[in-house]
N, C-alpha and C positions, 0 to 999 in steps of 0.2 A: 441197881442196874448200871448204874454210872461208873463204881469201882470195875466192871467184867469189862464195859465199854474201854474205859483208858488202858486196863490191861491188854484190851484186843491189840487197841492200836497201836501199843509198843512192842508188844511180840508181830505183830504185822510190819512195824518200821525193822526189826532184826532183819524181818525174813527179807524183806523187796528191797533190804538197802539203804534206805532212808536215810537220807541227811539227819541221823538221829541229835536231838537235843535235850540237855540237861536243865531241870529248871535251879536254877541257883537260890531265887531270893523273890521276895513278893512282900511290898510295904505298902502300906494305905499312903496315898500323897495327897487326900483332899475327901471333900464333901459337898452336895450342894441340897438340900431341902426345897422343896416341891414351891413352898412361898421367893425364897431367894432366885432360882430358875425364873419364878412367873415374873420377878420384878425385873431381872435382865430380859426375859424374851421381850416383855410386852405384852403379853395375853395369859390365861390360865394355865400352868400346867400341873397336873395331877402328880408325878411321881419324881421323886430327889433322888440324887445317886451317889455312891461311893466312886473314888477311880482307884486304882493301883500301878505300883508301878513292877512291871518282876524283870528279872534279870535271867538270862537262859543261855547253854553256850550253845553253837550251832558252828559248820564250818564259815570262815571269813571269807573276804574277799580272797587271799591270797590259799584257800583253801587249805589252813590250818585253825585249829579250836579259837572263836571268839568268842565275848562277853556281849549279848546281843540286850539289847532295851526293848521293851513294850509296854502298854499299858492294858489294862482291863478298867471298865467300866459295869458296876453291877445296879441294875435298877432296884431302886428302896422300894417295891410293890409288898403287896400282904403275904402273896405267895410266891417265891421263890423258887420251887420247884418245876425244872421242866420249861423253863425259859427260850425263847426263841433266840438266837447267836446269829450276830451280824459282825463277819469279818471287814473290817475297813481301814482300806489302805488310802494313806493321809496324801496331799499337794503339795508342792514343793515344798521345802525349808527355806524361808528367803532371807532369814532373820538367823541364820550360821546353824550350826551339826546341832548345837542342843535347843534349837525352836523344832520339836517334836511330841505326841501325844502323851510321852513318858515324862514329857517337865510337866501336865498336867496345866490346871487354870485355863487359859486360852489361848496357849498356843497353840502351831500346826497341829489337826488331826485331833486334838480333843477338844477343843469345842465342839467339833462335829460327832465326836463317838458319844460327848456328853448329851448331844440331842438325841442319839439315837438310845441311851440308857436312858434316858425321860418319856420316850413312848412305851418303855419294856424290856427292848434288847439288853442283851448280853450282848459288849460289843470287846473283840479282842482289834488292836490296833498297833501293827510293828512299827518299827522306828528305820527300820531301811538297814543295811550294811555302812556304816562309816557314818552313820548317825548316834545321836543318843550315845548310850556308850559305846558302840561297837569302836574300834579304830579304823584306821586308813581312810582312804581321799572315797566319797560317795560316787556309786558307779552311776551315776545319773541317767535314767532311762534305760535299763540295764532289765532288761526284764526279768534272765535267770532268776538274779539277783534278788530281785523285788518278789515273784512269785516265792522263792525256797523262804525270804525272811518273813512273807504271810505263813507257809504253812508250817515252820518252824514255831512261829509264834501260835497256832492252833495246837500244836503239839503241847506248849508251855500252859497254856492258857488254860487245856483239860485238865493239866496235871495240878495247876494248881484250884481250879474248882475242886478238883478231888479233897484237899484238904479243907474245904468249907462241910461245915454241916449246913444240910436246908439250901444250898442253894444247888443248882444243876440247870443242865443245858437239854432240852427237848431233841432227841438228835435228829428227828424228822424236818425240822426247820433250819436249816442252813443256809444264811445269804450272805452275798459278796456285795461291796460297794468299794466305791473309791470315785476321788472326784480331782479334776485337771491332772498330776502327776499319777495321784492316788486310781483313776482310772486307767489308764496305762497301766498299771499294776495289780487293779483287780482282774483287768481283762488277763494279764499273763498267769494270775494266779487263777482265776478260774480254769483257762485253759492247761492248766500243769493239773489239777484236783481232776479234771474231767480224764485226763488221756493218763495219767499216771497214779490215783490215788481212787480211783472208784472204789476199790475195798476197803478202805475207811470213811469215807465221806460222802456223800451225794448233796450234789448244791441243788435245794429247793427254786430259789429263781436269784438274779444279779441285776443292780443296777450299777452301770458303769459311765460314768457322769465325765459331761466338757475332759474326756481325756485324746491324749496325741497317739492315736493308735498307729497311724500313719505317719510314720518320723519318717520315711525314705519318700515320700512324695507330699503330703499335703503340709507336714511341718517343714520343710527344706525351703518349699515354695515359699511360704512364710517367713521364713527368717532369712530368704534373700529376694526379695521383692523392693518395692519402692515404696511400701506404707511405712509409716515410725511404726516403731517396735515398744512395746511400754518396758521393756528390760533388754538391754544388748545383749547382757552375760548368757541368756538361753542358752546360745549356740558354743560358746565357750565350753559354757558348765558341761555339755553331753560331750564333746570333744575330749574335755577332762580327762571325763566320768568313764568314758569307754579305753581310755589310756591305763586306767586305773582297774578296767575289767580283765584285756586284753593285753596290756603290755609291748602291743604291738603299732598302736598309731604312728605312734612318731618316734625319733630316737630324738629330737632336743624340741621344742616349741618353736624354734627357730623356723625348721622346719614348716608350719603353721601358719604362723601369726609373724605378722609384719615387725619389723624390731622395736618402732617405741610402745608397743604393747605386751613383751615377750614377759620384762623384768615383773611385771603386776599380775600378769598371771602365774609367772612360775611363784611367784610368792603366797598366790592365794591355793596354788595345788598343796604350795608344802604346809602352810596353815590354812586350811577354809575359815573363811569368815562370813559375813552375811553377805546373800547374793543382790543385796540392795544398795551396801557398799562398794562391790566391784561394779555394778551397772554404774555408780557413780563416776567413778573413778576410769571407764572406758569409757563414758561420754564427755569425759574434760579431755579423756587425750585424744579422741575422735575432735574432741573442736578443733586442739589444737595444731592440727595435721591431715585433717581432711577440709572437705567443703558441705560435706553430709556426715551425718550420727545414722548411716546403715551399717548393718551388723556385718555387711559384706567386707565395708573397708579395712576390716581389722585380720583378712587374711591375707594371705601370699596367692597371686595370681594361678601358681598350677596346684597349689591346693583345693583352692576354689573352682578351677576347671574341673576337678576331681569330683567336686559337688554336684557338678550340673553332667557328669559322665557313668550311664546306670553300671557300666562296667568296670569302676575301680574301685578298689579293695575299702575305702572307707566306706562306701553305699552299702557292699555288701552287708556292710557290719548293721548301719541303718537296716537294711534289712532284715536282717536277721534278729531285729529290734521289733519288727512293727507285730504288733498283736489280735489283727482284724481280720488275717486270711485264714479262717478255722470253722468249722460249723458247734457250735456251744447247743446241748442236747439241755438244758435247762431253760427255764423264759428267761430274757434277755432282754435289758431295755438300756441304750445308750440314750442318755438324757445331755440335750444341749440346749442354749441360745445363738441364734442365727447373728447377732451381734458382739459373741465373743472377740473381744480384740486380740487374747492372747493363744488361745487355742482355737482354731477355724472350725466352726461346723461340719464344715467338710468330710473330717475324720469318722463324724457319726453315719452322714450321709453312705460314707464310701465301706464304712463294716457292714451297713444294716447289707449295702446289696451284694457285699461281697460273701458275708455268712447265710444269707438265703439260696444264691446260687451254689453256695457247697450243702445246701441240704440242711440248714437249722431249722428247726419244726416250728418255734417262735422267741424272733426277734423284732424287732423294733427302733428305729431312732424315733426319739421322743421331742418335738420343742415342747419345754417350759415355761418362755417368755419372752415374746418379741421383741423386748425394749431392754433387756439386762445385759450388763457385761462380764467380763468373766467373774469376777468378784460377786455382784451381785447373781447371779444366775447360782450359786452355792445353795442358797436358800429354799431358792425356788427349786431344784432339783433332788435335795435331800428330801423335803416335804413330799414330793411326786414318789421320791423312793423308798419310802413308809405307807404312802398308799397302795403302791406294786406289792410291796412285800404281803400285805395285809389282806392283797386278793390273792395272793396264792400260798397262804400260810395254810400248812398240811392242817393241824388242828386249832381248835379253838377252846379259850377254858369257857366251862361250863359252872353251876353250881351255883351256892349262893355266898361265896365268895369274892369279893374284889378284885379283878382282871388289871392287867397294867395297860396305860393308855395306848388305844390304838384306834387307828382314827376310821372312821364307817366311811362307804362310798357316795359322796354327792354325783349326782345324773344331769344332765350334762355336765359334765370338764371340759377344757373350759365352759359358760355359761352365757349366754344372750340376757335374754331377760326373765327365763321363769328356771328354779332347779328342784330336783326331789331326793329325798333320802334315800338307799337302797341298804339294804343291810341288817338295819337298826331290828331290834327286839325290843317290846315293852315300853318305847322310849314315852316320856312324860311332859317332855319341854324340850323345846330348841332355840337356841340361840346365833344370831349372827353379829360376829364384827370385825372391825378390820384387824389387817397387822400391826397396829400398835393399840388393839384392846380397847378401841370404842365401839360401845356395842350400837348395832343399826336395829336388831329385830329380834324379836321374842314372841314366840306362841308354842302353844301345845301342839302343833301340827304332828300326824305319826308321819310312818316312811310314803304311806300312801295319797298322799296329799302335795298336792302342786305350792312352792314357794315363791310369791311374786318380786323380782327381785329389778325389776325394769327401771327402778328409781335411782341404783346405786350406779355410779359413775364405774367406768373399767378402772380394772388392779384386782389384786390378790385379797381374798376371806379368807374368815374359820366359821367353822359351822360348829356349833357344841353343842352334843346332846344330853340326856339326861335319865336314867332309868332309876330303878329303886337301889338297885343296887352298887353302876358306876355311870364314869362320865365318860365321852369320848370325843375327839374332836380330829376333823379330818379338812385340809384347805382345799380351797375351789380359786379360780382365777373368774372374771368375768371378762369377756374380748368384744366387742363388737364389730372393732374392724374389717 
């Protein structure tokens, strides 16, 4: 079924045009076993995974043939067959072009596809344009860009299952994710699958995590405000990055940026480096020439006028960036922390009611965790976006067979003092304990049965259960606030 499937959608890329792409090359770049996983997470987990890394050409930034990077991650479950596929677009690269899901181990974007091939998924993960291997300067925040190198890499990612025996992709199950940049980019990639790709693909539901949907108001706001900023470079890097789409920002930096900051960033456009080194490196020259470290001081006065004026030609550009004003015909759930320092909740806030009022049938902003920051809020959000995926996954495997982990629904979410299973089948034992794997509670309780939970202090669980045949485990927060 799989072979007719990838041939559809390569005779359907002829026909509609498609930014068609070649897959090049596909090499194992790592492993992780179900035991080694559980001793990094801190708590059980059931399935180890293979990653890959493949190479595929697609058009580049300058819209000639490039050598595009991405990864695949395949979960080491019993059966392989018919798998659920989670596309996820990765967060910033802060650590230069090749801290990407394709270097594998832990950096950007695979540690997180690595958790999601540990509950099951098939997860395909691009590396962006001017990242990994592709060349030229990263169009940062570039949505085009970001949407074509997801579904470019969906393309690569079929072609190369097709050469696996025993493994495959369920095609009823298709979900998007992305989280702070990665969000911003699954939204644009959902929204390009929706309005231009419905004859190959239907996305089952998306969760689109702490991302800047809103670059032409609620991130501009942000990064010229009077709060500190945990990285200056943001507003540089998309300034860049859009020079680098459009070719039309500026004709010299000078233009831009103030002069004792011109020579550090044209050096960082013509080589990218880490974006944790240039925030360095603009906060010693911000000392030594300002009276504040605001990200404002490092532009030219009628630049910055241009910023705070909806009518000039760089907002437009912003605008033509922001990926919140659409109605998404799939479920939908923007997951935030109201404490993000780096990405404003805001963004979530302002899609959910923005994509309700054009008529999305279900949407959602989601809070996660009233006490995490952007970093921390990762975890808490990808967990929430395994349990979403899990209530609206088309099928379920049956049989007596070994299922890959997937986590059942606890009743309340958050939770006060009592919760109950929903979901579970046959289950035999349950267990609870925290995030780092000490366990609080153990009984036979089935789904139907009230769990007294009034003892344990607020924070985040795992619930694990237990059947004859698999395990499952799905997390709960407790709040009482």
């Amino acid at each position: 079924m799989q072979k007719y499937l990838c041939a559809l959608l390569i005779t359907l890329a002829s026909i509609f045009n498609v930014e068609a792409q070649t897959l090049i090359s596909a090499e194992s770049i790592g492993s992780f076993t179900a035991f080694q996983l559980s001793l990094i997470a801190g708590f059980p987990v059931e399935n180890g995974i293979e990653q890959f890394k493949v190479l595929y050409e697609m058009p580049g930034i300058d819209g000639n043939p490039d050598t595009v990077s991405g990864a695949i991650v395949v979960p080491e479950v019993f059966n392989q067959e018919d798998l659920p596929l989670i596309v996820y677009q990765h967060p910033t690269s802060t650590n230069g072009p090749g801290d990407v899901p394709s270097s594998g181990g832990f950096n950007i974007g695979s540690l997180e596809s690595i958790a999601y091939g540990a509950f099951g998924y098939i997860v395909f993960a691009a590396d962006y344009l001017g990242l990994g291997e592709s060349r030229g300067f990263h169009p940062y925040l570039h949505a085009e860009t970001e949407a074509s190198a997801g579904i470019n890499m969906m393309y690569a990612g079929l072609a190369y299952l097709e050469t696996q025996e025993g493994i495959s992709w369920d095609n009823t199950n298709l979900f998007l994710a992305g989280y702070s940049q990665g969000g911003h980019a699954s939204m644009a990639l959902h929204q390009k699958i929706e309005e231009s790709f419905t004859e190959e693909f239907t996305v089952t539901a998306a969760a689109h995590m702490s991302g800047p949907y809103s670059i032409s108001d609620v991130m501009i706001q942000r990064f010229l405000d009077d709060e500190p900023t945990d990285n200056v470079a943001y507003l540089p890097y998309t300034i860049l990055g859009y020079q680098s789409a459009y070719q039309n920002v500026y004709d010299s930096l000078g233009q831009v940026f103030k002069a004792p900051y011109v020579e550090t960033l044209e050096s960082f456009y013509a080589n990218p480096y880490a974006l944790t080194v240039l925030d360095g490196q603009l906060r010693i020259l911000l000392d030594e020439n300002t009276d504040s470290a605001n990200v404002r001081d490092l532009l030219l006065p009628e630049f910055l006028a241009g910023l705070q004026d909806s009518e000039s030609s760089f907002m437009a550009l912003l605008r033509e960036n922001d990926t919140y004003n659409w109605a998404p015909n799939a479920p939908t759930r923007m997951y935030f922390c109201p404490l993000d320092e780096t990405v404003p909740f805001q963004n979530a806030i302002l899609a959910d009611s923005v994509m309700r009022m054009n008529g999305a049938p279900n949407v959602q902003a989601v809070n996660v965790n009233s006490f995490a920051n952007h970093v921390d809020c990762t975890l808490f959000a990808i967990l929430e976006s395994v349990d979403f995926f899990e209530a609206m996954m088309m099928t379920v495997s049956t049989g007596d067979q070994a299922s890959p982990l997937r986590p059942l629904h606890v009743f309340p979410n958050p939770a006060q003092n009592t919760i109950r299973v929903e979901g579970g089948q046959g289950i035999r034992d349950i267990e609870i304990f925290t995030l780092s794997g000490i366990p609080l509670w153990q009984g036979n309780t089935d789904q139907n049965q009230t769990i007294d939970i009034s003892s344990f202090p607020e924070g985040m669980y795992y619930l694990r259960t237990h059947t004859d045949t698999e395990t499952k485990i799905s997390p709960f927060h407790i709040i009482r606030s």
